[in-house]
C-alpha positions as CSV (number, residue, x, y, z in Angstrom):
1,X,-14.3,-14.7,19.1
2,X,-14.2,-15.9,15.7
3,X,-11.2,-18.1,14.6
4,X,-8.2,-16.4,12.5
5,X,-6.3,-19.1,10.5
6,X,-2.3,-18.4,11.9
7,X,-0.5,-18.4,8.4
8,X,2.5,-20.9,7.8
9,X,4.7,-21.0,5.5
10,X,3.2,-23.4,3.7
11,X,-0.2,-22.2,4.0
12,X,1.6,-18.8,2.9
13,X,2.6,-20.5,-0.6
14,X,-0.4,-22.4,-0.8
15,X,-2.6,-19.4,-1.1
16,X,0.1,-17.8,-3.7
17,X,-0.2,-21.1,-5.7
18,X,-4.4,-21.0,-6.1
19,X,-5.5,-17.9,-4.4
20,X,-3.7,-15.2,-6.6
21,X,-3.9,-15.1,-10.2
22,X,-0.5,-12.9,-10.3
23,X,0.6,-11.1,-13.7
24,X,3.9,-12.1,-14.9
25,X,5.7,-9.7,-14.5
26,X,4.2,-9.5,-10.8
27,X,5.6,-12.6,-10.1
28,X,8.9,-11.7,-11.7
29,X,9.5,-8.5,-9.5
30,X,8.5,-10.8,-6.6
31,X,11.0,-13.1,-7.2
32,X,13.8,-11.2,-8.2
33,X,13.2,-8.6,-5.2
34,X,13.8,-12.0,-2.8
35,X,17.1,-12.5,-5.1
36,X,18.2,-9.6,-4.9
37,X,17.4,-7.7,-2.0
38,X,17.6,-10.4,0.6
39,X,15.9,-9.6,4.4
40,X,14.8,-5.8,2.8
41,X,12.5,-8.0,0.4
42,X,10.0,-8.5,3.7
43,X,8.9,-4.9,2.6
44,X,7.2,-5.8,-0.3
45,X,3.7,-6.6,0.4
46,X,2.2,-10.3,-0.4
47,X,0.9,-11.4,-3.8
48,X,-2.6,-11.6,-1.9
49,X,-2.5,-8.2,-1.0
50,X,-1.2,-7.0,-4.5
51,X,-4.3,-9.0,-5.8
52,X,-6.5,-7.2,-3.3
53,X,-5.6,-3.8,-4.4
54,X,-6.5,-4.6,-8.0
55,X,-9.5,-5.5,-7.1
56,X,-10.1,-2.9,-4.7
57,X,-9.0,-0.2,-7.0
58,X,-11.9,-1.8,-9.7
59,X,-14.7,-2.1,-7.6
60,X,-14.2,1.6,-6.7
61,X,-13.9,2.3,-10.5
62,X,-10.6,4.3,-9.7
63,X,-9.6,6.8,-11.8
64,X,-6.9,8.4,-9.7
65,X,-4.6,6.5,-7.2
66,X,-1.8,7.1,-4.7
67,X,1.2,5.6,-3.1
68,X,3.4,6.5,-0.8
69,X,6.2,4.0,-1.1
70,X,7.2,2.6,-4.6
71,X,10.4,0.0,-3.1
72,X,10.5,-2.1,-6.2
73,X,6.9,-1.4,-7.7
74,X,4.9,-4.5,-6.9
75,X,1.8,-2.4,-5.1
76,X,2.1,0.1,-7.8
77,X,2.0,-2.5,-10.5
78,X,-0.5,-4.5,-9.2
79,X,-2.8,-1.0,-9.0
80,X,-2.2,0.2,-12.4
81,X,-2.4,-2.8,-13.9
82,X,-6.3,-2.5,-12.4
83,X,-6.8,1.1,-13.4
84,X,-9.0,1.7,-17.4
85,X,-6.6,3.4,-19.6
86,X,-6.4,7.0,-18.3
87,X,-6.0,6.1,-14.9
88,X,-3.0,7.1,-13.3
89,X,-1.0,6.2,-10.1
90,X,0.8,9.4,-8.4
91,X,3.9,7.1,-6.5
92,X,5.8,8.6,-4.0
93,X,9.4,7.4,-3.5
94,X,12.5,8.7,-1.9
95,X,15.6,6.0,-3.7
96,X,16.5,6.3,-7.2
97,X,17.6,2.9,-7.1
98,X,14.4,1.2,-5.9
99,X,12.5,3.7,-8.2
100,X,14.8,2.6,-11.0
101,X,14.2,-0.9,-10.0
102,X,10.3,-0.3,-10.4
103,X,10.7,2.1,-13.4
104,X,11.9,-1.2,-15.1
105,X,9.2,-3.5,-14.1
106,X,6.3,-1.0,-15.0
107,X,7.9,-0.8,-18.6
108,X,7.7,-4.4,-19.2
109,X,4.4,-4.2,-18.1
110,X,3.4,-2.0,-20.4
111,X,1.7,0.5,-17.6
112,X,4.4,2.8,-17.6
113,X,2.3,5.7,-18.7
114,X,0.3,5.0,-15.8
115,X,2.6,5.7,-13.5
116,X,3.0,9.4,-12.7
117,X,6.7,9.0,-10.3
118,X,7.2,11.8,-7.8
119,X,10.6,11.8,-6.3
120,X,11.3,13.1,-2.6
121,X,9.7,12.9,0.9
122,X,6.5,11.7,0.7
123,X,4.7,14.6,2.9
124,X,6.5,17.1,0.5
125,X,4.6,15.6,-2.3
126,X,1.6,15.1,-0.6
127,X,1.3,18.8,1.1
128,X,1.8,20.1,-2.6
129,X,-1.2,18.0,-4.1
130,X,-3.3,19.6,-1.3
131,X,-1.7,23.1,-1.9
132,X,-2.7,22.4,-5.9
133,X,-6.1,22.0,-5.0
134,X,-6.4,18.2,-5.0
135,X,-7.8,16.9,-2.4
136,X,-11.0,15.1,-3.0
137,X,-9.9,14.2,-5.9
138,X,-8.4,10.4,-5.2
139,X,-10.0,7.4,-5.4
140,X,-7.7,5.2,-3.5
141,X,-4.4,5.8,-1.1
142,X,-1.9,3.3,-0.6
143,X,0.2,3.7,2.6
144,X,3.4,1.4,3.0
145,X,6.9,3.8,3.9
146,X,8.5,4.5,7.2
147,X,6.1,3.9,9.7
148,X,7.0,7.1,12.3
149,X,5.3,8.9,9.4
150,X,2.4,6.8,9.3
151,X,0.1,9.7,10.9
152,X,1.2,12.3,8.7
153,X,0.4,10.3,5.5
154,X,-2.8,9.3,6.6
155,X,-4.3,12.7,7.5
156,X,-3.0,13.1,3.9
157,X,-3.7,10.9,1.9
158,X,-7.3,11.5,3.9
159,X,-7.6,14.5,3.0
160,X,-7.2,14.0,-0.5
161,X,-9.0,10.8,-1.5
162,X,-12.8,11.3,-1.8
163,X,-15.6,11.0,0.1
164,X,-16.7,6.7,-0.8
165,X,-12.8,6.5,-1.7
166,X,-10.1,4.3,0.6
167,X,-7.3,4.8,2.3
168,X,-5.4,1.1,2.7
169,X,-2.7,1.0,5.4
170,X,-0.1,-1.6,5.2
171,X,2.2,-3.4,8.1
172,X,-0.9,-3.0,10.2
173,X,0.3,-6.0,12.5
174,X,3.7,-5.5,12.4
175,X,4.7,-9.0,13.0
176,X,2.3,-9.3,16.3
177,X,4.6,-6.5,17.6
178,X,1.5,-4.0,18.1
179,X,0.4,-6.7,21.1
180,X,3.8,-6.7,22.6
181,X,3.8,-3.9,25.4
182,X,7.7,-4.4,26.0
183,X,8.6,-3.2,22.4
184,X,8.5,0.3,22.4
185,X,10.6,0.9,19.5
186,X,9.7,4.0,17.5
187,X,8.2,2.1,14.6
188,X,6.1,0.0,16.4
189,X,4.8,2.4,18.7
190,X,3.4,4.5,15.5
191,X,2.0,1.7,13.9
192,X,0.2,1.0,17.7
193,X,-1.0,5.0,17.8
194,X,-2.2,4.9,14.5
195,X,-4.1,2.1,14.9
196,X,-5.7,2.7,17.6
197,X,-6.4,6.1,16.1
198,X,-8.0,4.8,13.2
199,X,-10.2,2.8,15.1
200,X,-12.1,5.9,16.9
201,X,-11.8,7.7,14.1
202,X,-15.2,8.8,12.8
203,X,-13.8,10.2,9.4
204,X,-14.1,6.5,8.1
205,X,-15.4,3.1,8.1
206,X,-12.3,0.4,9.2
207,X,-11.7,-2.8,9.2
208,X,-8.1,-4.0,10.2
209,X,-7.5,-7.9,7.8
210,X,-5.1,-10.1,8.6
211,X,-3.5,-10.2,4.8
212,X,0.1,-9.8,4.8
213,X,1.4,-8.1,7.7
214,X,-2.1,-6.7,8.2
215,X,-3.7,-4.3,5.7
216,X,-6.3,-1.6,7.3
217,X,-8.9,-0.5,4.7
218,X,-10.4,3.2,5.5
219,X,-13.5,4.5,3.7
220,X,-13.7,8.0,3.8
221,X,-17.4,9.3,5.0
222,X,-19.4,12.2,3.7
């Protein structure tokens, strides 16, 4: 098997130093969310994968993006800042406060308008696209909210990205907890299921990376 670099700290800050060209105000909500929100900031994703989304959501020339899971906009941010004007990112987010939080960030940015914000539970949202006629009609889905509801956002967010478009997974690893057979806690036992779901799952191609906390990239088949 091939070799899989283990990522230090150091490495960690190394690669944010010279492998991420990261927006200013990216770097500011990164900071600021370590500030401020202490242990909770461990669920906002790396500046690597913020920079792979952007450039995930441009090689797919995405027009129309999801997210399930704002917490204090950096995936959000770092898609719309990607997107052409007219491109839009529909965010799904349960806390005013972390939405508020984002809201701010996405202003200073000067992508606000990109930004479409839907408040409440996520498969709410996500059932009413579909019910509205648009699935098919995404170019990109960004999954990264509580993880019991992994499955159900993913046979979503499937459904209504297009056929050639992506569904990205975050939290894929889960700390090396998906290898630990004594941790059966609820989260970590949907992020296993899924996983191995995805993986016979002939819907899409996968690949699960190693950036972050593991990202799995889906692309939807005809």
């Amino acid at each position: 098997m091939g070799r899989t670099n283990k990522i230090t700290a150091e490495l960690a800050q190394y690669i944010a130093d010279v492998g991420v060209r990261e927006h200013p105000v990216l770097a500011r909500c990164r900071h600021e969310t370590h500030e401020v929100q202490g242990d909770l900031a461990r669920m906002q994703i790396s500046p690597e994968q913020g920079a792979f989304l952007g450039i995930l959501a441009r090689l797919l020339g995405a027009r129309r993006t999801l997210e399930v899971g704002v917490f204090t906009g950096y995936s959000s941010l770092s898609v719309a800042l990607a997107l052409a004007d007219g491109g839009s990112v529909t965010a799904c987010e349960m806390s005013e406060e972390y939405a508020g939080i984002a809201e701010d960030y996405w202003v200073e940015a000067g992508v606000r308008d990109r930004i479409d914000l839907r408040m409440g539970p996520a498969r709410r949202t996500l059932d009413r696209l579909i019910a509205d006629g648009e699935s098919g009609h995404y170019d990109l889905a960004f999954i990264d909210a509580d993880k019991t509801r992994y499955d159900d956002y993913y046979e979503r967010c499937l459904e209504l990205v297009r056929t050639g478009g992506v569904v990205a997974v975050d939290n894929t690893l889960w700390d090396g907890a998906v290898i630990d057979d004594e941790d059966q806690s609820a989260d970590t036992v949907a992020i296993r299921s899924l996983n191995v779901k995805i993986h016979a799952d002939d819907r899409v191609e996968t690949v699960l990376t190693t950036i972050g906390d593991g990202l799995t990239i889906c692309l939807k088949r005809g």
